[in-house]
C-alpha positions in Angstrom: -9.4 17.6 -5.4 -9.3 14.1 -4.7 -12.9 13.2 -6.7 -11.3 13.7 -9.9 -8.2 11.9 -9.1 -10.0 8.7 -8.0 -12.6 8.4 -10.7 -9.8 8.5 -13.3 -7.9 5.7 -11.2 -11.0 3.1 -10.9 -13.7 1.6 -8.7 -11.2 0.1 -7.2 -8.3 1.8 -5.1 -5.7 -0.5 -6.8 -2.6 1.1 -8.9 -0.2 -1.2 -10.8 2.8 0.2 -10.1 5.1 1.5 -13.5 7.5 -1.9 -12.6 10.6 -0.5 -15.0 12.4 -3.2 -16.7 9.9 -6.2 -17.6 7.5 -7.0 -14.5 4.7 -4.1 -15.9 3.8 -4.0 -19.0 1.1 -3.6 -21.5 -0.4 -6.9 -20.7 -0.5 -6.6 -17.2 -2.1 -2.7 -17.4 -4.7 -4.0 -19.3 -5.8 -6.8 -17.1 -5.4 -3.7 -14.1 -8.1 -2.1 -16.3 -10.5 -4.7 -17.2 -10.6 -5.4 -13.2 -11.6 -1.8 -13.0 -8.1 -0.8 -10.8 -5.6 1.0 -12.7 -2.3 0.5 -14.4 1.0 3.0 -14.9 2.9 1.6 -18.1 6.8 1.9 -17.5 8.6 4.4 -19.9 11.5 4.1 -18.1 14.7 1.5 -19.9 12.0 1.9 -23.1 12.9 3.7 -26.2 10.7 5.7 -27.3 9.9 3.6 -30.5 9.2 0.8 -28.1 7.4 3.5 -25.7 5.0 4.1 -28.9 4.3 0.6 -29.7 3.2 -0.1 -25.8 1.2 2.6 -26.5 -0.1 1.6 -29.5 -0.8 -1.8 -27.6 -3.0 -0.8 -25.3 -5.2 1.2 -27.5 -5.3 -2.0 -29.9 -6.9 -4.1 -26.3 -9.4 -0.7 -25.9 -7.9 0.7 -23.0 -8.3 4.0 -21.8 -7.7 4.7 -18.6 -4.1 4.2 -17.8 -1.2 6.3 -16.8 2.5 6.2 -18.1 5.9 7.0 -16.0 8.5 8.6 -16.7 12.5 8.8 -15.0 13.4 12.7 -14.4 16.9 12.7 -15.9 19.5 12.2 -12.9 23.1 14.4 -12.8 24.9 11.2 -13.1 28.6 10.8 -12.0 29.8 14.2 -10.2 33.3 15.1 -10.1 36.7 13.3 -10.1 36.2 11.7 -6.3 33.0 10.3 -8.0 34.6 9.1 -10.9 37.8 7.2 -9.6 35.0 5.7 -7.2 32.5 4.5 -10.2 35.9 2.9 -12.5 37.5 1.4 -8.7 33.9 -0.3 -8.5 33.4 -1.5 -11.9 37.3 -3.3 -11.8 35.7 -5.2 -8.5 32.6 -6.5 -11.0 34.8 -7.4 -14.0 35.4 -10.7 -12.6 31.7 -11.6 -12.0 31.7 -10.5 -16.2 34.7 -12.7 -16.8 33.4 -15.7 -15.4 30.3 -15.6 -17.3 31.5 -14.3 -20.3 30.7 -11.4 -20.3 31.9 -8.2 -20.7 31.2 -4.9 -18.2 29.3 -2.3 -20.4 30.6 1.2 -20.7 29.8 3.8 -18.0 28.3 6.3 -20.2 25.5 9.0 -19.3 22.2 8.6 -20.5 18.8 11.1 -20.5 16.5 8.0 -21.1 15.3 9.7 -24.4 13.6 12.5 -21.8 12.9 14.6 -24.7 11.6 12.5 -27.2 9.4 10.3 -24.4 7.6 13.8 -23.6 7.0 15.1 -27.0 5.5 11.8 -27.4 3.3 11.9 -24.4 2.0 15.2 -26.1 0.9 13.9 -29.3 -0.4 10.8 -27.6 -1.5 12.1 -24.3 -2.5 9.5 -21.9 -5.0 10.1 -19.1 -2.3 10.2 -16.1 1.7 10.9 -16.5 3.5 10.5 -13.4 7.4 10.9 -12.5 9.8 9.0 -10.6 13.6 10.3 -9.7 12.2 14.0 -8.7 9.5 16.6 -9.9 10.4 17.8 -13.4 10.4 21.8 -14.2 6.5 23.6 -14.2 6.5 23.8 -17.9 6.7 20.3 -18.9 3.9 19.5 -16.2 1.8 22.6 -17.3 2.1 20.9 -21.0 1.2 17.6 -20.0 -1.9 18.8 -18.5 -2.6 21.3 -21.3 -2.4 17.9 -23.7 -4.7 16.3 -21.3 -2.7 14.5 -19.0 -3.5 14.7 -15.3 0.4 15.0 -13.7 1.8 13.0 -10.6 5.3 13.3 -8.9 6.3 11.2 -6.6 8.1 11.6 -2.8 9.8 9.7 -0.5 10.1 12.4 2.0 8.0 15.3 3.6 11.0 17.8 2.5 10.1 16.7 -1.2 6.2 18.0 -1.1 7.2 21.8 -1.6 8.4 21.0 -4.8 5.8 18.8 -6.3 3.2 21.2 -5.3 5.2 24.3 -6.8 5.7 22.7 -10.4 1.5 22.4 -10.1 1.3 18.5 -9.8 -2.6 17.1 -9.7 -1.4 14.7 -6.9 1.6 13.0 -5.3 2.8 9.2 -5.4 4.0 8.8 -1.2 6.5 6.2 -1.3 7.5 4.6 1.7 10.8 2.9 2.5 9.5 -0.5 2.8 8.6 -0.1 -1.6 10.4 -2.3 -4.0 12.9 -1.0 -7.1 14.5 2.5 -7.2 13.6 5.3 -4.6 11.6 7.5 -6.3 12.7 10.9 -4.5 14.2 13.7 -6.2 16.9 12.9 -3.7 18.6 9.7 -3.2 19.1 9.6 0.3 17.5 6.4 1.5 18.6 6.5 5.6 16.1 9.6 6.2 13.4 8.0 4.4 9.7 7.2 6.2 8.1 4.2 6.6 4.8 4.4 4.3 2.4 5.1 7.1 4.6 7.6 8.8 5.2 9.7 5.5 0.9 9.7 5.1 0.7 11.1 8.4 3.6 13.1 8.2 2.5 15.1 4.7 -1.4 14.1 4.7 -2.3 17.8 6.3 0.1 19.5 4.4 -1.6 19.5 1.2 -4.7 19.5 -0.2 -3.6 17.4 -3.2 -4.3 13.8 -3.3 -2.1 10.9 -2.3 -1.6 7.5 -3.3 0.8 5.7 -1.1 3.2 2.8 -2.4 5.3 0.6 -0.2 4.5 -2.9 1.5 1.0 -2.9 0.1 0.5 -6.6 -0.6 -2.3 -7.5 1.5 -6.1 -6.1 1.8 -5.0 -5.1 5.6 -1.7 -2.9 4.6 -4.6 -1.5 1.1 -7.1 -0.5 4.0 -4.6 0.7 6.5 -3.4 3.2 3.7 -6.5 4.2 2.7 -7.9 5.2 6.3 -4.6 7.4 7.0 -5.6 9.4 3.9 -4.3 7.8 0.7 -6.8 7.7 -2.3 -5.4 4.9 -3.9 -2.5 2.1 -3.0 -0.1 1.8 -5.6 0.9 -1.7 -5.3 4.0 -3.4 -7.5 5.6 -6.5 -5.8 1.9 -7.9 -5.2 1.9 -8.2 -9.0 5.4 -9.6 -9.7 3.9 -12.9 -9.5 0.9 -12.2 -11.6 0.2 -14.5 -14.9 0.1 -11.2 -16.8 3.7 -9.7 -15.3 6.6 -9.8 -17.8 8.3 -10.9 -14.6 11.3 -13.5 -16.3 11.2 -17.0 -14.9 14.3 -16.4 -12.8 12.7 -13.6 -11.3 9.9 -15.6 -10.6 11.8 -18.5 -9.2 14.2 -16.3 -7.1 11.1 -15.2 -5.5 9.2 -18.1 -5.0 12.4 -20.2 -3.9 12.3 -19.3 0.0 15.9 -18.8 -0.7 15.5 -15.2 0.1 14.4 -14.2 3.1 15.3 -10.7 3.3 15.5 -7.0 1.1 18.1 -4.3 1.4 18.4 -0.7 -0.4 21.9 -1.4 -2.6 23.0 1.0 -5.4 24.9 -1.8 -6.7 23.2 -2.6 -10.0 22.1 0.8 -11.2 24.4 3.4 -9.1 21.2 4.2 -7.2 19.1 3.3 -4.3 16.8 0.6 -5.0 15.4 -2.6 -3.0 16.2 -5.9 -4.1 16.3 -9.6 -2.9 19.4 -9.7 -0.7 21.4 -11.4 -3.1 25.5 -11.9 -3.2 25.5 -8.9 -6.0 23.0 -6.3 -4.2 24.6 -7.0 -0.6 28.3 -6.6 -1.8 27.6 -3.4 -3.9 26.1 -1.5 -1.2 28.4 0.8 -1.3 28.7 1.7 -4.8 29.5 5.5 -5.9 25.8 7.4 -6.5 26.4 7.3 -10.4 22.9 6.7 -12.3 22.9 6.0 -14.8 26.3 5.4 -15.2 26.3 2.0 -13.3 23.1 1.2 -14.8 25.0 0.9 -17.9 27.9 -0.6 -17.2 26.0 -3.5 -15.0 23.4 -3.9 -17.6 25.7 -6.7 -19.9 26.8 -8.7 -16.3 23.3 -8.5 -15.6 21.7 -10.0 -18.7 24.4 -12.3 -18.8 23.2 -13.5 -15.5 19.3 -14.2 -16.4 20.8 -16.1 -19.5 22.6 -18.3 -16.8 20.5 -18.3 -14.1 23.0 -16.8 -11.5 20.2 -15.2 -8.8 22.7 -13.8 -7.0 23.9 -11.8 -10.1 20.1 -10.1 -11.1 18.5 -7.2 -9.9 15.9 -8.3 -8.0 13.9 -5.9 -7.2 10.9 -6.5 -4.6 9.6 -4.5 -1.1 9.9 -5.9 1.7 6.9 -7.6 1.7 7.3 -9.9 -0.9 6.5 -13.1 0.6 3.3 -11.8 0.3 3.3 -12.0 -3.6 1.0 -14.8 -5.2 1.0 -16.3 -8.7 -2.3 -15.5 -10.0 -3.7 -13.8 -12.7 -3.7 -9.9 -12.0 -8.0 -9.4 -11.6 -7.7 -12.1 -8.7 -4.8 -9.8 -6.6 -6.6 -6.7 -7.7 -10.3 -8.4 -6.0 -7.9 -9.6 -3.2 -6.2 -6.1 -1.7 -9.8 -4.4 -2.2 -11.2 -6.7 -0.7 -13.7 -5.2 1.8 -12.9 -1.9 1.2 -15.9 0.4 1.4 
């Protein structure tokens, strides 16, 4: 099953990861294309008007092999206990908002325009639709694939495969714990998660499906070591933050070029769940923050745009894997020739 997979993905075992938020978009997936890897547009934080027009985009620059992500809706804030923890957090952050300005945003519950993003993805199906934040139920995969969409869940733990294999998935995204931005697990439980190369070997002969791994993949020897313990294809995203076609903002860019950083951590402090970010002041005090996406999300949105307008790095999300000392400011066909390099 894995022949199909990798001639839709490319000559080359490259995937840009679907970098939410700015960092991948329609530029950067097509330059993945023209270098004959493969990109994953974001859907996620995208309307679905604006989800269209991407769309539109990249049929306007002739490409046609990509693949689009999508955020299964989360439960959100859960009970009282969760609640009184979610408003005692957001009074510690209205301070940050004051002194900038700013105001907090409200702590409302969102679906991300689920819906509306899939009967989108029907009328326009793109080659490859893969989900982040859990497996969605068997009948929106069997749809997808019925519109011509090859489907792909992703895991963060061996526990998780069952269930992407039940709801009939044509492969699974492996996502170690060293990878960048949100976990992408159904469950948000970061301190049992694998290492990348432990989580191939752990779930590699449990399934016939095939795997593309994601996590601390920003060299050719981390691309190779993947593929020899039985990934088909490394999806890479921090390698690319740098990229001359990433939407990356220049803060971004100069938080992670500035050698200021030395270190990640897995916070839920910006969006109520786990995610790795540059260990700023914001992501290392909110470690602790109640598990309510997207109700943080939200709220932290306003302090957080207020922030890039200022250029407070210890204020952004910053999300990047632990490797990202790794990233290099080039345009994306160079990193793409540089982590296949020598790979047979």
């Amino acid at each position: 099953m894995a022949g199909p997979l990798q001639e839709l993905l490319g000559r080359k075992p490259v995937v840009v990861a679907p970098m939410a938020g700015g960092p991948t978009g329609p530029e950067l997936v097509a330059a993945a294309y023209e270098a004959d890897a493969f990109g994953i547009l974001p859907a996620g934080y995208r309307t679905p008007a604006q989800l269209e027009a991407d769309l539109g985009e990249l049929a306007r620059r002739g490409v046609e092999r990509f693949g689009v992500n999508l955020f299964v809706p989360s439960k959100g804030c859960r009970g009282a206990a969760e609640r009184a923890r979610l408003d005692a957090y957001l009074e510690r952050l209205a301070g940050e908002a004051k002194r900038l300005s700013a105001s907090l945003g409200e702590p409302t519950y969102d679906d991300d325009g689920w819906e509306q993003k899939l009967e989108l993805l029907v009328r326009q199906p793109p080659p490859l639709v893969s989900f982040t934040f859990g497996a969605p139920d068997r009948e929106v995969v069997s749809t997808l694939q019925a519109a011509g969409s090859a489907v792909v869940v992703t895991i963060t733990h061996p526990e998780e495969l069952s269930r992407a294999q039940g709801v009939g998935a044509d492969g699974v995204c492996l996502q170690g714990i060293e990878a960048g931005g949100h976990r992408g697990g159904g469950v948000d439980r970061p301190e049992r998660d694998l290492p990348l190369i432990q989580l191939l070997r752990a779930v590699r002969g449990a399934t016939e499906l095939p795997l593309l791994a994601a996590g601390g993949l920003t060299t050719p020897q981390t691309v190779r070591q993947a593929l020899a313990e039985g990934a088909v294809a490394c999806q890479c995203g921090t390698a690319f933050l740098l990229a001359e076609e990433a939407g990356t903002t220049p803060a971004y860019r100069r938080a992670l070029r500035s050698g200021r950083f030395t270190e990640t951590v897995v916070t839920r402090a910006f969006t109520g769940r786990s995610a790795r970010s540059l260990a700023n002041r914001f992501a290392l005090s909110g470690r602790d923050a109640p598990p309510c996406y997207p109700e943080v999300h939200n709220a932290t949105r306003p302090l957080r745009q207020a922030a890039a307008a200022a250029g407070e790095l210890d204020l952004l999300s910053l999300w990047a894997g632990a490797a990202f000392r790794h990233a290099q400011a080039r345009p994306a066909g160079e990193i793409v020739e540089l982590l296949a390099a020598e790979v047979g």
